[in-house]
C-alpha positions as CSV (number, residue, x, y, z in Angstrom):
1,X,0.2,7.2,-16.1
2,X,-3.0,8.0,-13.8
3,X,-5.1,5.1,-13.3
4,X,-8.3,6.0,-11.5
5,X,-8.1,3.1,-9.0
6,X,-11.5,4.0,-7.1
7,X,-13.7,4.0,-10.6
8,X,-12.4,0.4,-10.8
9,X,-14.3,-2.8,-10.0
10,X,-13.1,-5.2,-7.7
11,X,-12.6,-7.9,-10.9
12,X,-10.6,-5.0,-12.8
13,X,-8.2,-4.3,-9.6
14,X,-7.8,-7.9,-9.7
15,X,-7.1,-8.0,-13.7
16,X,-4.7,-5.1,-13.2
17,X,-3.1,-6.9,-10.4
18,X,-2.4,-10.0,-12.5
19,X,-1.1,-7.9,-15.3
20,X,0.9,-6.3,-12.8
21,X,2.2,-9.1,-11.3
22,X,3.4,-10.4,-15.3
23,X,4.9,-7.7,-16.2
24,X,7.1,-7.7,-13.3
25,X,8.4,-11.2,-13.9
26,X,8.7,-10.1,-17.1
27,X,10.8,-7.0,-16.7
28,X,12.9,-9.6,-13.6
29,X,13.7,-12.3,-16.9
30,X,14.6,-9.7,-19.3
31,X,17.3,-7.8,-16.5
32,X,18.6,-11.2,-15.4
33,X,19.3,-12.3,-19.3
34,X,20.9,-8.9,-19.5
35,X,22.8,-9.4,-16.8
36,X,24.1,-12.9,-17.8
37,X,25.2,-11.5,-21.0
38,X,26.9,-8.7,-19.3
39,X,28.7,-11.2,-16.5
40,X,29.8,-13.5,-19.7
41,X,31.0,-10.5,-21.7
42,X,33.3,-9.2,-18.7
43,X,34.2,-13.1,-18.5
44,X,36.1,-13.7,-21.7
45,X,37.6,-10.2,-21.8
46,X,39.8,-11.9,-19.3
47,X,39.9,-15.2,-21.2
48,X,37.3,-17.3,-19.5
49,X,33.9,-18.8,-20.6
50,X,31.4,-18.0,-17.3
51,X,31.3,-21.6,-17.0
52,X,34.8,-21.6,-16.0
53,X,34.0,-18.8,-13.0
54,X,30.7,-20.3,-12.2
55,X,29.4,-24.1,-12.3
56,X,26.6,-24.8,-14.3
57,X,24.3,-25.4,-11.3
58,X,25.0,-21.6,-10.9
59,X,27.1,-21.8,-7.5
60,X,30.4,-20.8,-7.6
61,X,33.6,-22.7,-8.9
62,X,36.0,-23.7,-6.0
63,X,39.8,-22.1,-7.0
64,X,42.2,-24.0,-8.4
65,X,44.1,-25.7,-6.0
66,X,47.8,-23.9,-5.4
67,X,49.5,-25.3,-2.4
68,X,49.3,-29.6,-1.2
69,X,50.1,-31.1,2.1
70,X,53.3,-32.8,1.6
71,X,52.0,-36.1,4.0
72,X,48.6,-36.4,2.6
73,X,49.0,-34.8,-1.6
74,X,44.5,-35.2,-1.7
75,X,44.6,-32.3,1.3
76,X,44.7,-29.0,-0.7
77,X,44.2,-25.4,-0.6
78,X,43.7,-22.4,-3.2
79,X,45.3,-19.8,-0.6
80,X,42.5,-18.2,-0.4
81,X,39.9,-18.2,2.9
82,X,41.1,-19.9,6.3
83,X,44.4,-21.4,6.1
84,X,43.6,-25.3,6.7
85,X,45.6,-27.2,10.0
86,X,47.9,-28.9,7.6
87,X,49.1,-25.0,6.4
88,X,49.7,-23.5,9.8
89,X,51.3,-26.9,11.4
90,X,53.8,-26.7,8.3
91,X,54.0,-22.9,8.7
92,X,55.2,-23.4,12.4
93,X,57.4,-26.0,11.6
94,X,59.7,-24.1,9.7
95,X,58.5,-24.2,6.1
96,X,56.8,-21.6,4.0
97,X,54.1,-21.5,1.2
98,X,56.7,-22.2,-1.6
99,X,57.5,-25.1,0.1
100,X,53.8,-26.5,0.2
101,X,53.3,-25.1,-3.7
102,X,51.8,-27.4,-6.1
C-alpha cells in the first residue's frame, strides 16, 4: 500500500492520522479478546475457570495458603516467594515444613 503522503493536504494527513490512530485500537481490542480467550482456554484444560488464576479486578490471585504458624494460625504462607519470620524462626528451631502444613 503506497500512499503519496506529499500530494496530501494537511486536513487529509490529519484524517489519515485519526483513521490510523482507530484502527490501531481497534486491531489492540481484537488481540487482547483473543488473547483472553486463549489464556481461558489453557485455564480449564487444567481444570480452572481464569477467574480462579486471576481476580476479577485483573491482578493476580494470591496461592492458596499451605503452611500456618502454629502460635498465631491467621499468619500464613503459600511456600512460594520469601519465607516469612515465623517460617525460618520455626525452621531453626527444629521443625520442618510438614510440621508447619496446613
Amino acid at each position: 500500500m503506497d500512499i503519496d503522503l506529499e500530494s496530501l493536504s494537511k486536513q487529509e494527513l490529519q484524517k489519515l492520522k485519526t483513521d490510523v490512530e482507530r484502527a490501531l485500537k481497534t486491531i489492540d481490542k481484537r488481540r487482547k479478546a483473543e488473547a483472553k480467550r486463549a489464556a481461558e482456554t489453557a485455564a480449564k484444560e487444567y481444570g480452572f475457570s481464569l477467574d480462579d488464576l486471576v481476580g476479577a479486578d485483573g491482578k493476580s490471585v494470591k496461592g492458596v495458603a499451605k503452611y500456618a504458624n502454629p502460635a498465631d494460625a491467621s499468619q500464613t504462607w503459600t511456600g512460594r516467594g520469601r519465607k516469612p519470620n515465623w517460617v525460618i524462626e520455626a525452621l531453626e528451631a527444629g521443625k520442618s515444613l510438614d510440621d508447619l502444613a496446613l
